[in-house]
N, C-alpha and C positions, 0 to 999 in steps of 0.2 A: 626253732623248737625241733630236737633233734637227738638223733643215739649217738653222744659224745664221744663213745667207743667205734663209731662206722666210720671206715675210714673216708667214704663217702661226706660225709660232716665235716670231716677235720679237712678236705682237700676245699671246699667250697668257705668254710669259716677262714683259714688260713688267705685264701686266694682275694677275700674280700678284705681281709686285714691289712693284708700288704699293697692294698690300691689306698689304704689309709683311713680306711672305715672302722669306727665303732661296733665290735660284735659281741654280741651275747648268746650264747649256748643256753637255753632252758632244755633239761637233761634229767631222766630217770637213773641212766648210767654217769659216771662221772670219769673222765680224762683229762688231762694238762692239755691244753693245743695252744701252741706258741701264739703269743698278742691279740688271744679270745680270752675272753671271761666266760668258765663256765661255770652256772648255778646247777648244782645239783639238787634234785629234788626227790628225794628216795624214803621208800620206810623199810626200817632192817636193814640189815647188812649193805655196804656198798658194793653194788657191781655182784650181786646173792642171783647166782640160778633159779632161787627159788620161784615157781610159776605163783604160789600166795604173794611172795616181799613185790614180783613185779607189777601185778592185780592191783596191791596197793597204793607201789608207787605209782603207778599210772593214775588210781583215782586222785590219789595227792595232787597230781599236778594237775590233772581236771578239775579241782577244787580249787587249788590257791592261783590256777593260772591270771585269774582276771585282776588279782591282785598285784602278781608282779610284773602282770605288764605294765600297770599304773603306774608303780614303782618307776621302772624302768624307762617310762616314757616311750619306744622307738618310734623311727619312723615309718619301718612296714616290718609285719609278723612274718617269714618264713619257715611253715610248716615242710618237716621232710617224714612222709610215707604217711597214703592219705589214713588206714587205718591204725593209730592210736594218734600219732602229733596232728593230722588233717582235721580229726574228730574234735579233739580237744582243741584244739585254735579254733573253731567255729563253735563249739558253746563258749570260747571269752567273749564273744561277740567283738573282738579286735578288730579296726581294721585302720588301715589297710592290709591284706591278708593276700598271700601268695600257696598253693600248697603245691610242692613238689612230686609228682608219682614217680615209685622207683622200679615198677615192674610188677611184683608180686601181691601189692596193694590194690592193684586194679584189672592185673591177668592172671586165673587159676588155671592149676596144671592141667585141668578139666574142662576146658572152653565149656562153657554153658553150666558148670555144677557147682558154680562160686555157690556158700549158705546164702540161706536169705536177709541173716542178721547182719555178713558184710554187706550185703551190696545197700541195704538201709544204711547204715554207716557210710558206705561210698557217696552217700547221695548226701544225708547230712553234711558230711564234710568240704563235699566238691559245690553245693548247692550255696553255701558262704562265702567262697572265694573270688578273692577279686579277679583272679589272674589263677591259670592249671598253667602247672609247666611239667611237660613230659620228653624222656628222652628220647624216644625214638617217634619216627610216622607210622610206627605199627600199632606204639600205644595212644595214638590220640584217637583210634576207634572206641578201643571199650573205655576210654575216659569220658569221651560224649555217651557213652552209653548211662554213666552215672551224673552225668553235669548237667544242670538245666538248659536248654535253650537256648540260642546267642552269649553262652558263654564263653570268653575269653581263653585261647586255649594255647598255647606257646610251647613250641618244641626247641629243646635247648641242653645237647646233649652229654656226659660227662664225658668229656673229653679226655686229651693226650698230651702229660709233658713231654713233648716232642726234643726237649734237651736235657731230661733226664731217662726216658725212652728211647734210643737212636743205636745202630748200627754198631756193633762190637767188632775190636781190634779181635780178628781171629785167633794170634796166637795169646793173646795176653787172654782170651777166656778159654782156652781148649778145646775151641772146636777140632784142633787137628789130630784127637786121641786116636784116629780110625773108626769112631762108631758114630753110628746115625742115631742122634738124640731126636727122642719126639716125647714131647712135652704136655702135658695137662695141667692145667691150675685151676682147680674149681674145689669148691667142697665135694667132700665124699659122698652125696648122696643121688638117689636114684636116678630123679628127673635129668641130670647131667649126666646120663651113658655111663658112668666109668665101665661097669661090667662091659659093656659093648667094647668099649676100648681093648680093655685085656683081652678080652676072647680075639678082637682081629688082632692084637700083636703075635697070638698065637701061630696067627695064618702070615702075617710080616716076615716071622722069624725064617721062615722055611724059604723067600726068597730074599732077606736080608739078616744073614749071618749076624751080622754085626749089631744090628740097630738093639738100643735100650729105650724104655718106658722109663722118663720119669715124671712120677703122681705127685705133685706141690700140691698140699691141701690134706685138712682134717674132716674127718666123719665118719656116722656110724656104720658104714661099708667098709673102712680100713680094714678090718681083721676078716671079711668075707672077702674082699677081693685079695689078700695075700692066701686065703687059701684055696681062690680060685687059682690065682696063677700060678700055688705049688699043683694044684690037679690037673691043671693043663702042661707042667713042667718047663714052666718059662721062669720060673721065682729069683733068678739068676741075672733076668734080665729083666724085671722090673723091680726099680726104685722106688721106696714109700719117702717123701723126702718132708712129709708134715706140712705143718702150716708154714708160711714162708712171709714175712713182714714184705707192709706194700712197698718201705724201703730198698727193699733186697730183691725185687720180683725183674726190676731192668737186666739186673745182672744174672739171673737166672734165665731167660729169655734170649738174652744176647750168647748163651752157652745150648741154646734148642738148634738142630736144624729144621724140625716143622713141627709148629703150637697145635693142638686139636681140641676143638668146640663141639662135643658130639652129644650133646643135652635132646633128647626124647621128647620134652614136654615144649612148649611156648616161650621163648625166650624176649624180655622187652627190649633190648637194645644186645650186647657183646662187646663189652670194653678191655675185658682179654683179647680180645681179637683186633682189636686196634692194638694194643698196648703192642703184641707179637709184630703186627706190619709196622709199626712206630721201630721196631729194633729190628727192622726187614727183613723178616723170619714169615714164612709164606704158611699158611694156615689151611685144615682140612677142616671146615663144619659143617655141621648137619642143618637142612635147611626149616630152620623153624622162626617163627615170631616174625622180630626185627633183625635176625642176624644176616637175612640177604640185603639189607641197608648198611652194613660193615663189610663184606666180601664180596668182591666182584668175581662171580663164576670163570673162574678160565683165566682172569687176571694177576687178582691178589692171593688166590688160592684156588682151593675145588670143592664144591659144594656134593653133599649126597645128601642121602634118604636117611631119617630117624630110624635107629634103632636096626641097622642094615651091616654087622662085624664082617662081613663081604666087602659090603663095597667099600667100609672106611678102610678095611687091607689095601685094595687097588689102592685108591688113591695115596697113602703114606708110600708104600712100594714105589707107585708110579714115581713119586717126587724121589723118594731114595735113589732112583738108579739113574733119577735126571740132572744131576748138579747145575744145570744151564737152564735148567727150566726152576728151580729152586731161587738160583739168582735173580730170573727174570721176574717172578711174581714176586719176589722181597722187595725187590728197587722198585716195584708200580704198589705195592703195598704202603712202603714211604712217599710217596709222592699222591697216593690217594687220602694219607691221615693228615698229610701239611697242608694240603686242597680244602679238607672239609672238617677235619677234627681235633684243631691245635688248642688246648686248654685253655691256653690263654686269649683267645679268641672268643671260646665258649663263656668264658668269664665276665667277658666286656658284655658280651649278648645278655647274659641275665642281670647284670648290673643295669643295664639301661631301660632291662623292665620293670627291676624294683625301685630306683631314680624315678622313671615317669610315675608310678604308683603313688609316691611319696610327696612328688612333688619338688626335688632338690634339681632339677635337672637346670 
């Protein structure tokens, strides 16, 4: 039970399909994902912005859910993100029942100022499960915060296709234009720094002539941050390059010389930041949440302070004018994502929790 549309969904439905598993997508949104069946369950328009059409689709499937799991039969429900599909899988009263936390379900940008009507729903939801599976060991704090007591709680984290992620033939992607690409992929909004970004490339510029920004990713800052960077007069040198499919993101990465993670708020894992060491491209993030469990300080990259366009300059600079030391933390960046963060690995690991749940083991 899942947003058909995430690609998160589609990487987990697909992964369990091709191990030769029966899957079912129950869905508010509706997508084709190759040898899943997904049931759409919507009112209005399909795949409608509308905050009414999704209110109802969501009651919809809180309604008819207890029915089509009957239908359906499975062997174990997997719920992804505890607020709406965690909620709704625990009034089917299903079980056996898994629910997934993706980050922002169970950590607000505001440590301590989550409403109070989430964290009731956090507690409903995580209170029926058989099994929490969370990505990272930063979030199974505020997950026990909302689980009952000795409940079962399993970290198991979205990994890395480390063979469609990997090291790029330099000339065949251009890295050798003469410019020092540094890279962003995140949505355009706040809690992810962008602004912070632009403002140090400002201060970059001045010790690397050359280097370009480019911004992969849509949001409601696109048009404030191109006119931040015409006011600051770098607009030349940074690229708006939009949404970019999770297909195309290897090959955009493999054309980065240093990925940046520079998000403000709590972050529950950083799988950009694998994705970048996975295609051994050395990374500058900010140290928040989970993401000092993805970067090793000094190693795979360099860690700074939130919301500090100072020191993210040093450090992107610092790597700019080091090509040896750029080298050094991509080759231990791939060799920390094949250690501990190979997809297919992570795959096997939740397979064998929802098998034991089930019973087919």
């Amino acid at each position: 039970m899942s947003n058909a549309l995430a690609v998160h969904t589609r990487r987990w439905a697909v992964a369990f399909a091709e191990r030769g598993h029966d899957i079912h997508v129950l869905s508010i949104r509706h997508d084709e994902i190759p040898g899943v069946k997904v049931h759409t369950v919507c009112v209005g328009p399909v795949n409608s912005k509308s905050v009414v059409w999704t209110f109802l689709s969501y009651l919809r499937l809180a309604l008819t859910a207890r029915r089509r799991l009957k239908a359906l039969a499975p062997d174990v429900l997997n719920a992804h993100y505890v607020v709406t599909h965690g909620v709704i899988a625990a009034c089917s009263a299903f079980h056996p029942q898994v629910v997934s936390c993706w980050g922002r379900d169970v950590i607000w940008d505001n440590p301590g100022k989550m409403p109070w009507y989430l964290r009731i729903l956090n507690r409903l939801a995580l209170r029926k499960a058989d099994l929490v599976c969370s990505t990272s060991r930063f979030m199974v704090g505020p997950v026990r915060e909302f689980a009952p007591p000795g409940a079962r709680i399993e970290q198991v984290p979205f990994g890395v296709d480390c063979d469609r992620f990997r090291p790029a033939d330099a000339s065949q992607h251009g890295r050798n234009d003469g410019e020092f690409r540094v890279g962003f992929v995140k949505t355009l909004l706040p809690k992810y720094g962008p602004e912070v970004l632009v403002r140090a490339m400002a201060q970059i510029l001045d010790a690397v002539p050359n280097a370009r920004l480019i911004m992969a990713g849509r949001g409601p800052m696109r048009q404030e941050l191109r006119e931040l960077a015409r006011d600051l007069a770098i607009e030349k040198r940074v690229e708006f390059a939009g949404f970019v499919p999770h297909d195309e993101v290897p090959r955009l990465m493999q054309s980065l010389d240093v990925v940046v993670n520079c998000s403000v708020c709590p972050e529950s894992f950083g799988v950009v930041i694998l994705e970048a060491s996975a295609c051994q491209v050395p990374v500058v993030v900010t140290c928040v949440g989970g993401v000092p469990e993805v970067c090793i300080d000094g190693q795979t990259g360099i860690m700074v302070s939130p919301n500090d366009s100072g020191a993210l300059a040093a450090a992107i600079t610092r790597l700019a004018k080091d090509p040896a030391l750029r080298e050094k933390m991509g080759s231990a960046g791939r060799e920390f994502v094949l250690r501990r963060y190979v997809w297919r690995d992570n795959v096997t690991r939740m397979l064998q929790h929802l098998e034991q749940l089930s019973g087919h083991r």
